[in-house]
PLY file of the C-alpha trace (Angstrom):
ply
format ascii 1.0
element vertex 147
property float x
property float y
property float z
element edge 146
property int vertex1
property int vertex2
end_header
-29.03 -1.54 -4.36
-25.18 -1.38 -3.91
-22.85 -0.37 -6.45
-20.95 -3.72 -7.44
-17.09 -3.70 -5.92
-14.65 -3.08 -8.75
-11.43 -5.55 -8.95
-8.15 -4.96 -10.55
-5.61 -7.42 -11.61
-1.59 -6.09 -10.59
1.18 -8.84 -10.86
0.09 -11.80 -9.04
-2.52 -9.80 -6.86
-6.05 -8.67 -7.13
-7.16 -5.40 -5.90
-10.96 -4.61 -4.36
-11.55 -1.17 -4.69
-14.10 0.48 -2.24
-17.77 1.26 -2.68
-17.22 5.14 -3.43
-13.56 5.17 -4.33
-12.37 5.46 -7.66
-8.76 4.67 -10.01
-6.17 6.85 -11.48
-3.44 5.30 -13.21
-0.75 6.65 -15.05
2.48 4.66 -16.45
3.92 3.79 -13.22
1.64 3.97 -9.87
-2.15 3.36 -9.69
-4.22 5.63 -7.30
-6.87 5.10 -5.40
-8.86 7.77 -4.30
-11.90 8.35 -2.36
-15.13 9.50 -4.88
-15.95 12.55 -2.82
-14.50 14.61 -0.24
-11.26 12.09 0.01
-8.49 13.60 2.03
-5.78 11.16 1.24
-5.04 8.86 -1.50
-3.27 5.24 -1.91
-0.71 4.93 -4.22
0.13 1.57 -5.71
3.27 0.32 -7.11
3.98 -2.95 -8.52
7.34 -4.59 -9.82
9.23 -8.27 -10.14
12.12 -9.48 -8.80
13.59 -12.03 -11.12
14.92 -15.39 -10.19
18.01 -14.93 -9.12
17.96 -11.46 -7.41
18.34 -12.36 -3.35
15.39 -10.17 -2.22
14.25 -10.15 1.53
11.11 -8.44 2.25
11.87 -6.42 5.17
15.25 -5.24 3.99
13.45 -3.91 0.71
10.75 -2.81 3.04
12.96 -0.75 4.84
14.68 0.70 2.04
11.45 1.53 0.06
10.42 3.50 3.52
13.14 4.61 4.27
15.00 6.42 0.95
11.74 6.27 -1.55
9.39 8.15 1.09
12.41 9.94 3.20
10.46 9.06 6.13
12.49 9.94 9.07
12.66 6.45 11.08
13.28 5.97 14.80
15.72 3.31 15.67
12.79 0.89 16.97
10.67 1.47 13.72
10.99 -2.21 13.18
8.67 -2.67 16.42
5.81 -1.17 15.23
5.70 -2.89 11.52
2.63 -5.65 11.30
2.38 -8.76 9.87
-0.77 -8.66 8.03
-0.53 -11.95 6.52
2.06 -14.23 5.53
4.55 -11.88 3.10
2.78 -8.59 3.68
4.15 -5.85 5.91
2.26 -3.04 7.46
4.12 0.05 8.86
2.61 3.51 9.78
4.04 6.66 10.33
3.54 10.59 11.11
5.56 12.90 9.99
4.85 16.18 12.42
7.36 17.92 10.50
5.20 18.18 7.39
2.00 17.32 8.78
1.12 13.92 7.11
0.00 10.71 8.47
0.90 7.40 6.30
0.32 4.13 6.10
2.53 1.59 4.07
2.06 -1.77 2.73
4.45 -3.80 0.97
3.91 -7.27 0.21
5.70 -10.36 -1.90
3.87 -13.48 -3.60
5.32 -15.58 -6.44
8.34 -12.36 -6.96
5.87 -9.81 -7.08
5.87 -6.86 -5.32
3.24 -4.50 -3.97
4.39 -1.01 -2.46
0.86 0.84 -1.14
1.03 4.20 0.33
-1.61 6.05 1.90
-0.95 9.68 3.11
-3.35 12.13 3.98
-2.82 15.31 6.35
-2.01 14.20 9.90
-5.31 16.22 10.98
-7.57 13.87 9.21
-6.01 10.51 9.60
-9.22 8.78 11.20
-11.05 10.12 8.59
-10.29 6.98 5.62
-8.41 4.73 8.09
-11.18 2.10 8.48
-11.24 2.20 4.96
-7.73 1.95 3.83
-6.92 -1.06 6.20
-10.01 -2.72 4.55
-8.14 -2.61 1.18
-5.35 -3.65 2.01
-6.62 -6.95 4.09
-8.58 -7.33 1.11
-5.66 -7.66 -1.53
-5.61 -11.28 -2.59
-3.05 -13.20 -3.78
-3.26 -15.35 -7.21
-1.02 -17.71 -9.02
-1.43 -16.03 -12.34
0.27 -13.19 -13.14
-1.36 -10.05 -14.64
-0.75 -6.65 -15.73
0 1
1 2
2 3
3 4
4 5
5 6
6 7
7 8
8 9
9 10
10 11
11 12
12 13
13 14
14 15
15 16
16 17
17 18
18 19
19 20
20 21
21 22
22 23
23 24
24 25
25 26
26 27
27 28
28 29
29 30
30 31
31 32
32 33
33 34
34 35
35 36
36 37
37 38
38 39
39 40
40 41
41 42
42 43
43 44
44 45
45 46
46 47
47 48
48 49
49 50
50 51
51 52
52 53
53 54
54 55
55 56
56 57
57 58
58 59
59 60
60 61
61 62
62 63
63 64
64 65
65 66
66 67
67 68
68 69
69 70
70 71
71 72
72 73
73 74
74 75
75 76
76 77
77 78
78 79
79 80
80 81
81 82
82 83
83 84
84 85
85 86
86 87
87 88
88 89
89 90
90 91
91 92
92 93
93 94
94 95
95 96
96 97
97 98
98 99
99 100
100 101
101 102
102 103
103 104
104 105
105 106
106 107
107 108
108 109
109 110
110 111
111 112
112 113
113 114
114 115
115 116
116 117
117 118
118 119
119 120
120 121
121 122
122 123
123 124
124 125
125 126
126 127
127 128
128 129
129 130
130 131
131 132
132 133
133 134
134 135
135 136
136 137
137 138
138 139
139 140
140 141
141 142
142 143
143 144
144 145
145 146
């Protein structure tokens, strides 16, 4: 029989964590990480943006990437960033120069905010990729807040 899929409530969005992967939290950024042999891990941030702070999602997008990651980005870096639902952003990267491969998500619902990073050495980037994109399309999006 299957283990059961574990769920976590973060700001206004539940996360599915995968058969075989496990948690890690600490005060700021939950991490996901795969049971055995893993060779990268997602890191999840979450925050709200109050009321009256103008907030657009790819300009805080770009700055999370951009200054929080120091990932160096080409001038058409905006051409290869996916929609993978209404208010959630997609954007991959390598970074030859210290051999890592990333994927980032960053998504908005009700002013709260998701940052997900997944790195993992540039050699083994098919290795969890299946598996990383499946967490992130299944992220949901409630009406209630949690923490």
């Amino acid at each position: 029989m299957a283990e059961p899929l574990s769920q976590i409530n973060i700001g206004n969005f539940t996360l599915t964590i995968p058969t075989g992967w496990e948690i890690n939290t600490d005060e700021e950024v939950l991490a996901v990480i795969k049971s055995d042999n893993g060779v990268g891990t997602i890191q999840i941030s979450s925050y709200y943006i109050d009321a009256h702070t103008p907030f657009d999602l790819f300009n805080e997008f770009h700055e999370l990437v951009s200054e929080t990651l120091a990932i160096p980005l080409e001038k058409s870096w905006a051409n290869d960033i996916k929609l993978l639902r209404d208010n959630f952003l997609v954007f991959e990267a390598a970074n030859p120069t210290d051999n890592r491969f990333f994927i980032i998500g960053f998504c908005e619902h009700n002013r709260s905010i998701l940052f997900l990073t997944y790195n993992c050495s540039l050699d083994d980037k098919d290795l969890e990729y299946k598996d990383v994109h499946l967490f992130f399309k299944n992220i949901t999006f409630n009406d209630i807040a949690s923490t």
